[in-house]
C-alpha positions as a Markdown table, in Angstrom:
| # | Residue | x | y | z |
|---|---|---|---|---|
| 1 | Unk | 63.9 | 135.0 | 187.9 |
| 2 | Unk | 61.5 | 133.0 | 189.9 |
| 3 | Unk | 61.8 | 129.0 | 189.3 |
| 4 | Unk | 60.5 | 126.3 | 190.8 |
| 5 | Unk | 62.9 | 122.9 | 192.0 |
| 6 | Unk | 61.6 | 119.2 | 193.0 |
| 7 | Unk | 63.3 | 120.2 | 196.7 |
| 8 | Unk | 61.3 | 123.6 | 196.8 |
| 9 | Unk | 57.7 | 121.6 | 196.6 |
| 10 | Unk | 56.4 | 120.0 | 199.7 |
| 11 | Unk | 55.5 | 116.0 | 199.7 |
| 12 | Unk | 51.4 | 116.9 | 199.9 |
| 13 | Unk | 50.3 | 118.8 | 197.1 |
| 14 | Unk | 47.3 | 120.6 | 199.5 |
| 15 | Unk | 50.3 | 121.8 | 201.4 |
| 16 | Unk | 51.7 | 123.1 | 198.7 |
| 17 | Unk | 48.5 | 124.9 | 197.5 |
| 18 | Unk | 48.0 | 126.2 | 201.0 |
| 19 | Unk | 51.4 | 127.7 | 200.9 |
| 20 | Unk | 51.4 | 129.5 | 197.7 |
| 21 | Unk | 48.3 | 130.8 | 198.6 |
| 22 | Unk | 49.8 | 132.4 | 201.4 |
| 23 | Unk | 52.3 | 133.5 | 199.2 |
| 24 | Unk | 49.6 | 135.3 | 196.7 |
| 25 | Unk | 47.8 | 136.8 | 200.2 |
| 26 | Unk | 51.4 | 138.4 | 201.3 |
| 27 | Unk | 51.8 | 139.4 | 197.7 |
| 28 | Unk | 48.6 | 141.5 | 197.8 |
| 29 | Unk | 45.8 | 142.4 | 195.2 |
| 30 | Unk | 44.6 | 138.7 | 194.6 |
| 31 | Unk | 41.1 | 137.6 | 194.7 |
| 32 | Unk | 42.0 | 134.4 | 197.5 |
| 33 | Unk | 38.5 | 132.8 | 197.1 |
| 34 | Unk | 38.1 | 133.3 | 193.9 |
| 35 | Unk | 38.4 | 130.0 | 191.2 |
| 36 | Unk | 37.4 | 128.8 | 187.8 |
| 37 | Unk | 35.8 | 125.2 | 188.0 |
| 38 | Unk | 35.4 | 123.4 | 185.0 |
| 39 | Unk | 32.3 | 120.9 | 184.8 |
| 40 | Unk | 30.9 | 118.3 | 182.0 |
| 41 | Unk | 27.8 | 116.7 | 181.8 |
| 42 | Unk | 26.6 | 113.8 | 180.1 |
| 43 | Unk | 26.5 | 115.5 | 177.1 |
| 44 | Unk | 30.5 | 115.5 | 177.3 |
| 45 | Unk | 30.3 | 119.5 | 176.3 |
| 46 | Unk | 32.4 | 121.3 | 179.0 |
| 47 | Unk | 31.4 | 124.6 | 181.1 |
| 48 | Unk | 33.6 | 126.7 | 183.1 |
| 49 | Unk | 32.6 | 129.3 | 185.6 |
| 50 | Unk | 34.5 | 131.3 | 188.7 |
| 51 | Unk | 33.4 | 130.2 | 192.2 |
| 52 | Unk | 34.4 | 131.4 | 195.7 |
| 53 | Unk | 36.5 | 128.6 | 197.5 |
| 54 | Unk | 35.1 | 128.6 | 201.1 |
| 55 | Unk | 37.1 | 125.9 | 202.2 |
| 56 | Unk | 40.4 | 123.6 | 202.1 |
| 57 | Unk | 41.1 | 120.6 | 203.9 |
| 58 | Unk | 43.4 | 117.5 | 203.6 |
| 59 | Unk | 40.3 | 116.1 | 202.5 |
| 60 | Unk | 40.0 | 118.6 | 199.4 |
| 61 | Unk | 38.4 | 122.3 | 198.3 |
| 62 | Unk | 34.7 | 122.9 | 199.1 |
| 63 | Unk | 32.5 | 125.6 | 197.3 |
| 64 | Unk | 28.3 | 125.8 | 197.6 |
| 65 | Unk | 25.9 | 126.3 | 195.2 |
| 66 | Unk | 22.3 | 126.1 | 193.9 |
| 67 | Unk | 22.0 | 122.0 | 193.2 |
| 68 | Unk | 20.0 | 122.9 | 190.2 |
| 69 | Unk | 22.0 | 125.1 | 188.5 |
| 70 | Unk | 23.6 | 124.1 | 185.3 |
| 71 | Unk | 27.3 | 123.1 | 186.9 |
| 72 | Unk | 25.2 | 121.1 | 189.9 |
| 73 | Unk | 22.9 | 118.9 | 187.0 |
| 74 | Unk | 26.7 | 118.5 | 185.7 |
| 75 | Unk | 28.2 | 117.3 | 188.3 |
| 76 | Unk | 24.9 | 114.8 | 189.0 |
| 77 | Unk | 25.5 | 113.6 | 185.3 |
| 78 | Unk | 29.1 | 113.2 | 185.7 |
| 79 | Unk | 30.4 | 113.9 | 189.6 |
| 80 | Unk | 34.0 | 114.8 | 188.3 |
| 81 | Unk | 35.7 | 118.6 | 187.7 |
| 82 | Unk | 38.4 | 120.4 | 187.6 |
| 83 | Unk | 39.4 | 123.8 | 189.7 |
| 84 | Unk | 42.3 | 126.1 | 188.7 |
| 85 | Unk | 43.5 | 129.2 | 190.1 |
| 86 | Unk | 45.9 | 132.1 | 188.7 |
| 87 | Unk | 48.2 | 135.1 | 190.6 |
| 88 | Unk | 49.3 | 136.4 | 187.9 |
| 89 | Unk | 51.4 | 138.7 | 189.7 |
| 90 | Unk | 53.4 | 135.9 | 191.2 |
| 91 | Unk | 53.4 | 133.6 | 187.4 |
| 92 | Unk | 51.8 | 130.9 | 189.4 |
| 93 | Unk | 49.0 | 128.5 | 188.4 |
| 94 | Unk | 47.3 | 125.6 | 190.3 |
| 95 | Unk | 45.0 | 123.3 | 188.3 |
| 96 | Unk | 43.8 | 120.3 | 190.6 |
| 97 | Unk | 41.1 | 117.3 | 189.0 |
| 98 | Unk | 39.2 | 115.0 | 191.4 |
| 99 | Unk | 36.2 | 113.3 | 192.1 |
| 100 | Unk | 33.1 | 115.8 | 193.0 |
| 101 | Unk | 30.7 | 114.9 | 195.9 |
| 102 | Unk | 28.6 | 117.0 | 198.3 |
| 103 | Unk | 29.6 | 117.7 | 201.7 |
| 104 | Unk | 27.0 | 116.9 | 204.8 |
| 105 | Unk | 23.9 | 118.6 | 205.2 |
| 106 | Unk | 25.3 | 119.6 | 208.6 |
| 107 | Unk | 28.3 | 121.8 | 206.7 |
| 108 | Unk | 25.8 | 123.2 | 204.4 |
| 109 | Unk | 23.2 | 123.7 | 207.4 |
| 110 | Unk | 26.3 | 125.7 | 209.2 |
| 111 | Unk | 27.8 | 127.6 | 206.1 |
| 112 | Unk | 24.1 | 129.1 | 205.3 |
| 113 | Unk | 23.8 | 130.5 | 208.5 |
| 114 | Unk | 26.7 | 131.8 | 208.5 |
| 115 | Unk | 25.6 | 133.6 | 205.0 |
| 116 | Unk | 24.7 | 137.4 | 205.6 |
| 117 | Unk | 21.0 | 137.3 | 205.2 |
| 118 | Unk | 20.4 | 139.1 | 202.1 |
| 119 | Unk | 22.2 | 136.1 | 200.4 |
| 120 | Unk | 20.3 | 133.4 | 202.0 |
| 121 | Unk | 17.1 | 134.7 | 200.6 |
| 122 | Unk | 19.0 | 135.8 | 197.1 |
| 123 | Unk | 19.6 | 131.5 | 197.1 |
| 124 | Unk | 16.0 | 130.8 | 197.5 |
| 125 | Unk | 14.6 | 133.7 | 194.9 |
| 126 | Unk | 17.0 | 132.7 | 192.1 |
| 127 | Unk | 16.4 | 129.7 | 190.1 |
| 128 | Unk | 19.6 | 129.6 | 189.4 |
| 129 | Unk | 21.0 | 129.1 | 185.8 |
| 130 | Unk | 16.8 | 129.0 | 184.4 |
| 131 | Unk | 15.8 | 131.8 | 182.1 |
| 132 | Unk | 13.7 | 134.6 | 183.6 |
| 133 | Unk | 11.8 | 137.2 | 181.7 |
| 134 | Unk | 13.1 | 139.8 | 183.5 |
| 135 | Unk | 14.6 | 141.4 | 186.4 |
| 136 | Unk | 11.8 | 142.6 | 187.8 |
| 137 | Unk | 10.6 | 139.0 | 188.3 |
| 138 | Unk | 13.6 | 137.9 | 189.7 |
| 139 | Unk | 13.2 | 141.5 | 192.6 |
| 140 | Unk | 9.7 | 141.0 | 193.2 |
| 141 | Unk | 10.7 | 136.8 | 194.0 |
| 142 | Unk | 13.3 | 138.4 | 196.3 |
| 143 | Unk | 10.9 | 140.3 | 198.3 |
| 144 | Unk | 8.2 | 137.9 | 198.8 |
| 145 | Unk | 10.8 | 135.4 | 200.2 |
| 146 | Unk | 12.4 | 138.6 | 202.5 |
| 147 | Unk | 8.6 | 139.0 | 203.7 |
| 148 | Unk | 7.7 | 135.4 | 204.3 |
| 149 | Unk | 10.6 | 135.0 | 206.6 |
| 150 | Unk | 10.6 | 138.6 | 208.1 |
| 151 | Unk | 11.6 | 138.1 | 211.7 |
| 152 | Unk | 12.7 | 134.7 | 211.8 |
| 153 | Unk | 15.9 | 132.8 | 210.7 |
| 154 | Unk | 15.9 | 131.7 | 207.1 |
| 155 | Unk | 16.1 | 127.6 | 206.3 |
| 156 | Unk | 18.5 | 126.5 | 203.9 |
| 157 | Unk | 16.5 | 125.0 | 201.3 |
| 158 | Unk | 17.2 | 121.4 | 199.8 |
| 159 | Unk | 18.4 | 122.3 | 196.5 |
| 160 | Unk | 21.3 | 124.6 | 197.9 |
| 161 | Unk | 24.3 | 123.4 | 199.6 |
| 162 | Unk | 28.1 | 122.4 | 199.4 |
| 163 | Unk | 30.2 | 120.4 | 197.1 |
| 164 | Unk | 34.0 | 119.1 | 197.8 |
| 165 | Unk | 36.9 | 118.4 | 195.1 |
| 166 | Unk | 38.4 | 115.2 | 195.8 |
| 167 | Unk | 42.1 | 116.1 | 194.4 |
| 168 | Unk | 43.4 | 112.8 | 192.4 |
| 169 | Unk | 45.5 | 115.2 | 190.0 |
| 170 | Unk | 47.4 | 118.2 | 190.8 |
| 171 | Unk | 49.7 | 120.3 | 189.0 |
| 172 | Unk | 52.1 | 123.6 | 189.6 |
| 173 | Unk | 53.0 | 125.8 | 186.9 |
| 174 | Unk | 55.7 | 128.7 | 187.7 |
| 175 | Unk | 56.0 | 131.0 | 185.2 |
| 176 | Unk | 59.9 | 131.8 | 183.9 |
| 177 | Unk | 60.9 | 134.7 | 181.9 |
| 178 | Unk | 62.5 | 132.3 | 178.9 |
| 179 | Unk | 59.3 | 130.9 | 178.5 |
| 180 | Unk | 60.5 | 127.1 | 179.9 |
| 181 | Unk | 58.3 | 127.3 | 182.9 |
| 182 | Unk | 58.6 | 124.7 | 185.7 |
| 183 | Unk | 55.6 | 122.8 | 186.0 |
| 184 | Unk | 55.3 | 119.8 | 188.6 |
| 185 | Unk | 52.5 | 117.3 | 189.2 |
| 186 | Unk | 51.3 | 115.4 | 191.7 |
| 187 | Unk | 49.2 | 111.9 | 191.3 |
| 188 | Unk | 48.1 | 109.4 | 193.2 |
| 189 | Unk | 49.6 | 105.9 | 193.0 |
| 190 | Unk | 48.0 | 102.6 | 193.8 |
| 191 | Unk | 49.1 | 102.8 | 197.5 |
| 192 | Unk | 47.2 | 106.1 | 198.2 |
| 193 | Unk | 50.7 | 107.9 | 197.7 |
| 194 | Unk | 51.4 | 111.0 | 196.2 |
| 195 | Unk | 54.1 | 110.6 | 193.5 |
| 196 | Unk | 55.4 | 114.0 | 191.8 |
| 197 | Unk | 56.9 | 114.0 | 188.3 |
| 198 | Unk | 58.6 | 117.3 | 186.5 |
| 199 | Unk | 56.7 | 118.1 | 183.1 |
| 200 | Unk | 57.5 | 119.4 | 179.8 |
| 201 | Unk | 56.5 | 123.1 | 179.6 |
């Protein structure tokens, strides 16, 4: 039965993430980029959608979008969220809370290009999260923007671009058979510390 101990978890929580992640890659058949983040505007009523994570560093866990889309006027209302992922496979869950900010234009400049060209025009034809009467609208959009830049690099345009997770909150869940999963979290104290507690399944 798996389990989860206070001496299996390492002292930073990204490390953590970054090795169970590893663990759900070797276990095979999980989605690694895949992640639900939950936003809230200043309306205080949540949304929740799955995003690709594109990247993780001990500064946090970046993702791009369409600035305005319904989560990127959220996060403008109220820059805070929450990102959780699931291997079911392995009973394991990471939910981490933080801070939301964008990243440089520079990283967003460089992750565009790196974008396989039919999806750097597909950000500049959809308006993202606005009704549309149809698809049709939406595929014709697509092919003037394809025929305006037709041998030349596309620009990334203003309203697209990355966003980072600053992690204040983190918690492990490991599922156990008799139902009294481990779950451990990590917070950060007044020093800049992490501190990790056990919790109550």
């Amino acid at each position: 039965m798996a389990k989860l101990t206070r001496q299996l978890l390492l002292e930073n929580p990204i490390d953590q993430y970054v090795k169970w992640q590893q663990d759900a890659f070797e276990a095979g058949g999980h989605k690694l980029s895949s992640m639900a983040l939950a936003t809230t505007g200043s309306n205080g009523i949540p949304s929740i959608r799955t995003v690709l994570l594109k990247e993780v560093t001990k500064l946090g866990f970046v993702f791009y979008s369409n600035y305005n889309s319904k989560k990127g006027r959220q996060i403008q209302e109220n820059p805070n969220g929450a990102i959780l992922f699931y291997w079911e496979s392995l009973e394991r869950q990471v939910k981490v809370t933080g801070a939301v900010e964008k990243v440089t234009s520079i990283e967003s400049d460089d992750y565009f290009q790196s974008r396989p060209r039919a999806a750097q025009i597909g950000a500049i034809a959809s308006p993202q999260s606005d009704c549309i009467e149809n698809r049709d609208e939406l595929e014709v959009r697509y092919r003037e923007i394809a025929e305006k830049y037709e041998g030349r690099s596309v620009e990334r345009p203003n309203n697209w671009g990355g966003y980072r997770l600053l992690p204040q909150l983190f918690e492990f869940w490991q599922g156990r058979s008799d139902r009294l999963h481990d779950r451990f979290q990590y917070y950060l104290d007044g020093t800049g510390s992490w501190v990790v507690e056990r919790l109550a399944p």
